[in-house]
C-alpha positions in Angstrom: 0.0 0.0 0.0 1.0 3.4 -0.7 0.5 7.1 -0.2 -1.7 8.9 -2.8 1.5 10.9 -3.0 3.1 8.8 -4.7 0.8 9.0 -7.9 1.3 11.6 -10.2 -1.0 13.1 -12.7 0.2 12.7 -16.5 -0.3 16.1 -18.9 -3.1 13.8 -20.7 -5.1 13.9 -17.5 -5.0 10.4 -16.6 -3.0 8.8 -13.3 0.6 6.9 -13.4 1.7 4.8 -10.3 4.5 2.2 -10.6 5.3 2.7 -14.7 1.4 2.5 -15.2 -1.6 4.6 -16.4 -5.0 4.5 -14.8 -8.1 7.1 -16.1 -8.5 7.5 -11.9 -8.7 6.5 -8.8 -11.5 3.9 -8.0 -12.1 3.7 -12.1 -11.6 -0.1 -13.4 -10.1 -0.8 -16.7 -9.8 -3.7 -19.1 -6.1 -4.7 -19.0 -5.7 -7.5 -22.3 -3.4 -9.7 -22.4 -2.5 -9.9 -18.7 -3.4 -12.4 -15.8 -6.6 -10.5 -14.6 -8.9 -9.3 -16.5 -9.2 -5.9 -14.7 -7.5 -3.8 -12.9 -8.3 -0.1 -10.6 -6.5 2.3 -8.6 -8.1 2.2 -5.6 -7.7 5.0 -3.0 -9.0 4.8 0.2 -8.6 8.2 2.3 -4.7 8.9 1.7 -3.7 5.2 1.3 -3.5 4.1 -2.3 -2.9 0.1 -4.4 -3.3 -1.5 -7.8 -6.1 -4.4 -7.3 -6.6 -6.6 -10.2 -9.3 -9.2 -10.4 -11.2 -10.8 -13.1 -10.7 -14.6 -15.0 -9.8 -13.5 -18.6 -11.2 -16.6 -19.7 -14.5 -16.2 -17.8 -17.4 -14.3 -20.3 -19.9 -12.7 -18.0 -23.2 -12.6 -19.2 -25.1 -10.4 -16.6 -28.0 -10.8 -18.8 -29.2 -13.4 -16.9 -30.6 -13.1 -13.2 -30.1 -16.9 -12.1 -26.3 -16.2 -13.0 -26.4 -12.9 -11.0 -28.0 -14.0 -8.0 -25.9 -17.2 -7.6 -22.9 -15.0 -7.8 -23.8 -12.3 -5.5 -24.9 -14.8 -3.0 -21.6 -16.9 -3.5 -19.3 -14.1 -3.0 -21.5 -12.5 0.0 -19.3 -14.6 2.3 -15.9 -14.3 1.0 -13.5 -11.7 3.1 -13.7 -8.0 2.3 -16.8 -7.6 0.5 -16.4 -4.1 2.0 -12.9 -3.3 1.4 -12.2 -1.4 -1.7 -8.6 -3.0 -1.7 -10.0 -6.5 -2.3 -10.3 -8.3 -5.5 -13.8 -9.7 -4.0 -14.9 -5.5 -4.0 -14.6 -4.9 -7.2 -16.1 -7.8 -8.7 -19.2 -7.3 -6.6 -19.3 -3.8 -8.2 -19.0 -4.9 -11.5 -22.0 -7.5 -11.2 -24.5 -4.9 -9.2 -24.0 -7.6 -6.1 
C-alpha cells in the first residue's frame, strides 16, 4: 500500500503509479493480455494500491438473473466484501452484487 502521493498526474489527464496509467482512482479498466482481466486504482482516504481481479477466460453474461444471483450470493461470504482494496470489492461492483 502506498500514499496517494506517490501517484502523479500525467499532462493527458490520466494517473501513473508504478510505470502504469490508470483514467483515476476507483475507475476499473480492461487490461488484455494480462493475468486479470481488470485492474483499478483504488484510493482509500490517503492510502492508495493497484487491485486486479477478473478470470480472462471467464465471459460474464449479466443478462441473466439466475447467473447474478448465484454469484452475489456466492461471494456474499468471501472476506472483504467491503474493502475497496479486495479483488472480491470490485467484482461485486461490476455484477450490481
Amino acid at each position: 500500500m502506498a500514499k496517494a502521493s506517490s501517484v502523479r498526474r500525467l499532462p493527458s489527464g490520466r494517473l501513473s503509479y508504478n510505470g502504469e496509467t490508470f483514467p483515476g482512482f476507483n475507475k476499473v479498466q480492461r487490461t488484455p493480455g494480462q493475468r486479470k482481466k481488470f485492474k483499478v486504482l483504488a484510493k482509500k482516504g490517503e492510502d492508495v494500491k493497484k487491485v486486479t481481479f477478473g478470470d480472462p477466460d471467464m465471459s460474464i453474461k449479466k443478462d441473466q438473473p439466475a447467473r447474478k444471483r448465484s454469484y452475489c450470493s456466492r461471494s456474499s461470504g468471501i472476506k472483504g466484501a467491503n474493502d475497496k482494496f479486495s479483488a472480491n470489492y470490485w467484482s461485486r461492483r461490476m455484477w450490481d452484487c
